[in-house]
TIROLUM-419286 format. One record per residue (C-alpha): chain; x, z, y; residue in three letters. Coordinates in steps of 0.5 Angstrom, whole numbers. Layout:
cadena=A | px=X | pz=Z | py=Y | residuo=ALA
...
//
This chain:
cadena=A | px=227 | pz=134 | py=78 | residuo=UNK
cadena=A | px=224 | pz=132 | py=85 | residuo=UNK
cadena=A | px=217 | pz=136 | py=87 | residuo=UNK
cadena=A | px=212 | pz=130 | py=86 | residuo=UNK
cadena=A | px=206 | pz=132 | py=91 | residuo=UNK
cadena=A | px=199 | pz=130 | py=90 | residuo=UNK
cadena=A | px=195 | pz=124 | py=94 | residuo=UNK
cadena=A | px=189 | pz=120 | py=95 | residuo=UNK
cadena=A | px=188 | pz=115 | py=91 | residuo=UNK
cadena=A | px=185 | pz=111 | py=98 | residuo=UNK
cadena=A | px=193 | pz=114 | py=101 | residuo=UNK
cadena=A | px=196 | pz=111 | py=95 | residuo=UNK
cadena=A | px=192 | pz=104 | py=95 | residuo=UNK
cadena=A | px=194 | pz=103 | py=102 | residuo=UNK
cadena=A | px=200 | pz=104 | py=101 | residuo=UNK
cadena=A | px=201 | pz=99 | py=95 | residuo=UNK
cadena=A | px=196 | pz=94 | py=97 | residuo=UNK
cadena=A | px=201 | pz=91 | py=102 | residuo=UNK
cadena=A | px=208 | pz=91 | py=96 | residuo=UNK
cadena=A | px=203 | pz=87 | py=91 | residuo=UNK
cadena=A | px=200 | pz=83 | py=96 | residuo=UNK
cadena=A | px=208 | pz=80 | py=98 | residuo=UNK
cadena=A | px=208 | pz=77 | py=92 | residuo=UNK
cadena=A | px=216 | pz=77 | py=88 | residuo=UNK
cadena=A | px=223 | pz=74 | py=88 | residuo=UNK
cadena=A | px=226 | pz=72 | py=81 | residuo=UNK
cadena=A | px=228 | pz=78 | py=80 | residuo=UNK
cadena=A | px=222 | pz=82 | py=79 | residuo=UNK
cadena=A | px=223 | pz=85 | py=86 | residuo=UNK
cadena=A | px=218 | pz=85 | py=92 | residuo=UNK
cadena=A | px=219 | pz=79 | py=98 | residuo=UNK
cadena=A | px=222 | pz=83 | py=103 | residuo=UNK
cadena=A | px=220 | pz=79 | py=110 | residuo=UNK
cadena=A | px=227 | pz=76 | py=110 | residuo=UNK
cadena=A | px=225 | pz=71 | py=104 | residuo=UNK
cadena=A | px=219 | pz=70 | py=107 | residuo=UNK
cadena=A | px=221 | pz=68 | py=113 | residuo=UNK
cadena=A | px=227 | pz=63 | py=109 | residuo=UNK
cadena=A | px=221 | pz=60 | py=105 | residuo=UNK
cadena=A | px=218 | pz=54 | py=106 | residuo=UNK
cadena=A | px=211 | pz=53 | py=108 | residuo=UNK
cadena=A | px=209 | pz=50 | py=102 | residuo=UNK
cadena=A | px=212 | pz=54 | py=97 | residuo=UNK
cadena=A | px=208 | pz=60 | py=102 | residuo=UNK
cadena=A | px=202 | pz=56 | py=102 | residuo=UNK
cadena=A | px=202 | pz=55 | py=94 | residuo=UNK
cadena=A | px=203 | pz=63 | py=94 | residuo=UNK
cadena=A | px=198 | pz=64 | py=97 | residuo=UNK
cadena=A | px=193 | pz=60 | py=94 | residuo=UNK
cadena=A | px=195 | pz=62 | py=86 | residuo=UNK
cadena=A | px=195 | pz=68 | py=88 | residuo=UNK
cadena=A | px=189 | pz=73 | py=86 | residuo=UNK
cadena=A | px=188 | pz=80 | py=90 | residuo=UNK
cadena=A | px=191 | pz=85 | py=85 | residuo=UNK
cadena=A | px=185 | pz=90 | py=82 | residuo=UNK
cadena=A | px=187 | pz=97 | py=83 | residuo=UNK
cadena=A | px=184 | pz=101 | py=76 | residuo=UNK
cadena=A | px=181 | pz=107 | py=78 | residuo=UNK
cadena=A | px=183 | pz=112 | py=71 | residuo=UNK
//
């Protein structure tokens, strides 16, 4: 079992911010800069218009 460490919700927001934003392949993966890059503008262009800014819960 691996030692989990606390940390900060602004530490784990920041971190996870950038992954959310990426937006995900067909396989349920992030995009990595890669498939980006292959991706036609258009389809980055309609990425990013539909796309909503993820909301973070507090608990």
């Amino acid at each position: 079992m691996k030692h989990i460490q606390p940390v900060s919700v602004e530490q784990a927001r920041s971190e996870a911010l950038p992954l959310l934003l990426q937006g995900f392949n067909r396989r349920g993966q992030a995009r990595t800069d890669r498939e980006r890059s292959q991706r036609a503008a258009v389809k980055l262009e309609r990425d990013d218009r539909h796309c909503t800014p993820p909301e973070i819960c507090t608990l």
